[in-house]
Phi, psi and omega in degrees: 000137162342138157190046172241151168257128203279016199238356159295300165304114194232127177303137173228203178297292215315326163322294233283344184284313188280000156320278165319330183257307167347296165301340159306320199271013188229003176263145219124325180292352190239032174276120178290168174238104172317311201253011156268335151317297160291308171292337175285312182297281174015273205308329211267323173308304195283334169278259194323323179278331169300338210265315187300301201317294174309350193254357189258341174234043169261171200280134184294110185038048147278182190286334171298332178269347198277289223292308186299287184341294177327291207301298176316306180274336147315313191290310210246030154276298194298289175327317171292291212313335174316322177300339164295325177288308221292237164035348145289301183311125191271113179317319194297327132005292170205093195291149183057016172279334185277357195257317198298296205310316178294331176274326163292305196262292198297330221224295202254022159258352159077037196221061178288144176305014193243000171302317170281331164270159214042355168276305197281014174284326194283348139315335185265321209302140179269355181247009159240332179319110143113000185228150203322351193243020150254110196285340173227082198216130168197157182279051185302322207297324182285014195182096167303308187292332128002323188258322196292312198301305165298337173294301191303332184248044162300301200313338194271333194300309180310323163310240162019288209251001160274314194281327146344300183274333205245266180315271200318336185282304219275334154293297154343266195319339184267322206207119179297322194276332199280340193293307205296296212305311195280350159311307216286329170222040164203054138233033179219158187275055203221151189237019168290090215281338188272350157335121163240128151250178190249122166222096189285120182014284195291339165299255235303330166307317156348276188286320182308272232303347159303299222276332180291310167340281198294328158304337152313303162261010183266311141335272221264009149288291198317291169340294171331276205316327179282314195302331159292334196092349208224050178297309184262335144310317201282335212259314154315299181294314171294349170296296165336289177290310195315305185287341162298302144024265170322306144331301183315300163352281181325292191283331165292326179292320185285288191294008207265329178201163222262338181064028174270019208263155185276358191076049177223142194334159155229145180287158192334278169339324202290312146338310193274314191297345183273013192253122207234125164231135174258112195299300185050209181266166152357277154302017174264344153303336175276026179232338175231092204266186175039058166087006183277355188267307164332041226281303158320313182268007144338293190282352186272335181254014209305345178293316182303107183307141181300354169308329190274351202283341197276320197281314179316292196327307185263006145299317174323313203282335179264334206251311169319162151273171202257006136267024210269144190298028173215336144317343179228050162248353184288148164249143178294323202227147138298319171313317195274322170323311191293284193306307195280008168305309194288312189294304195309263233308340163326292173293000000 
């Protein structure tokens, strides 16, 4: 268990010594593999849409449509969770994953990659990380009701991103100045509510032309779907995945990290201790699938593909000594993680 504080820590020699051999044990590791990329989204699309498809046309709770319900959202939140590797990813890297990933996921979860790229860098960034210009940073350790308010309006995001996408694009498109303002604060994945993004000409042409695409195929679903009799159905069950989905998100984000930062820059060391990795069991891929439950060595490794993140984790783990600073960022649980986020915001 976790049972470190970032306010115990101070960068010293001896870090920057487990630094250096920390980066020995990890090279080699940072090639993506294509064809393990592609077949996990693949897979995780035929799954999660085959499962929505059965769950919008079995009998309304029955056990066959709830059983279908699971599988759609675990398949296809592990399908969503790609936006983080792309948000990493040298496009060059892996040619057409980001456009595959937007057309399987992106587009009709209403969650296009361009919410997340160039956004999640200011996450990383050591001269922003933990601070108001981290779009995904807030002080829960300072604040229980905060950490709650936030797990709760997970539920809301979906609502949020039909009006987003439908109405508010169909405004955008109408009105110019308004197309900027929604770059700059409803086009990024961030829960820092003072986040401004920066939009520049060719971003903002950008994101319209996506946003008409999606609106666009979100029209010729919905059509499909009335012309079938099953509209309001289809449109309950993606409220349903989306928003459990979405929850899930939500308590892996709360678990990711300890949220201790003064809201002042931090240096490497600082970074990891504020940082959580849960190994756990098995099942700890469905709530942090494609490498998220290594969340710490993620962040110390952001190069490393999540395929690899299993092999880093245990050269570390072997290799390291058992006072070494990335020995005391694990957690047993996400529960323990959650709790003891919620007890510190007590005080």
């Amino acid at each position: 268990m976790r049972n470190t504080a970032l306010a115990d820590f101070t960068s010293d020699e001896s870090f920057a010594v487990e630094d250096r051999q920390t980066r020995g044990l990890v090279v080699g590791l940072n090639q993506p593999r294509p064809s393990i990329f592609w077949t996990d989204m693949l897979g995780s699309a035929v799954a999660g849409w085959t499962a929505f498809g059965f769950a919008v046309a079995l009998r309304p709770f029955s056990a066959g449509m709830l059983a279908a319900l699971v599988v759609a959202v675990f398949a296809l939140y592990r399908g969503l969770c790609f936006i983080h590797e792309i948000s990493h990813l040298n496009p060059r890297a892996l040619p057409g994953f980001e456009r595959g990933f937007n057309l399987l996921f992106g587009y009709p979860l209403l969650m296009p990659s361009f919410v997340y790229v160039g956004v999640h860098t200011f996450h990383h960034r050591l001269s922003t990380y933990g601070t108001k210009d981290d779009p995904e940073y807030q002080p829960f350790a300072r604040s229980s009701r905060m950490t709650l308010a936030f797990a709760l309006q997970s539920f809301l995001i979906p609502v949020f991103l039909l009006v987003r996408f439908t109405l508010l694009t169909l405004a955008g498109l109408a009105i110019p100045k308004f197309q900027k303002w929604l770059v700059v604060r409803a086009s990024s994945l961030a829960m820092n509510p003072a986040y401004r993004r920066e939009a520049p000409p060719e971003l903002v042409r950008s994101i319209r032309f996506q946003s008409i695409l999606i609106l666009s195929f979100w029209v010729a679903a919905a059509a499909v779907a009335l012309a079938g009799g099953f509209l309001w159905r289809a449109l309950w069950v993606w409220l349903v995945v989306a928003g459990i989905a979405s929850f899930i998100n939500t308590l892996r984000t709360l678990g990711a990290h300890a949220y201790e930062s003064p809201g002042e820059p931090m240096d490497r060391q600082g970074q990891l201790i504020d940082s959580i990795d849960t190994p756990g069991a098995v099942w700890t891929e469905l709530w942090a699938p494609v490498g998220l439950r290594y969340h710490a060595l993620h962040h110390y490794f952001p190069g490393i593909p999540y395929h690899n993140l299993p092999e880093a984790y245990r050269r570390l783990v072997v290799a390291l000594p058992e006072n070494a600073t990335y020995h005391q960022v694990r957690s047993r649980s996400l529960w323990c993680s959650l709790i003891k986020l919620y007890r510190h915001g007590l005080r």
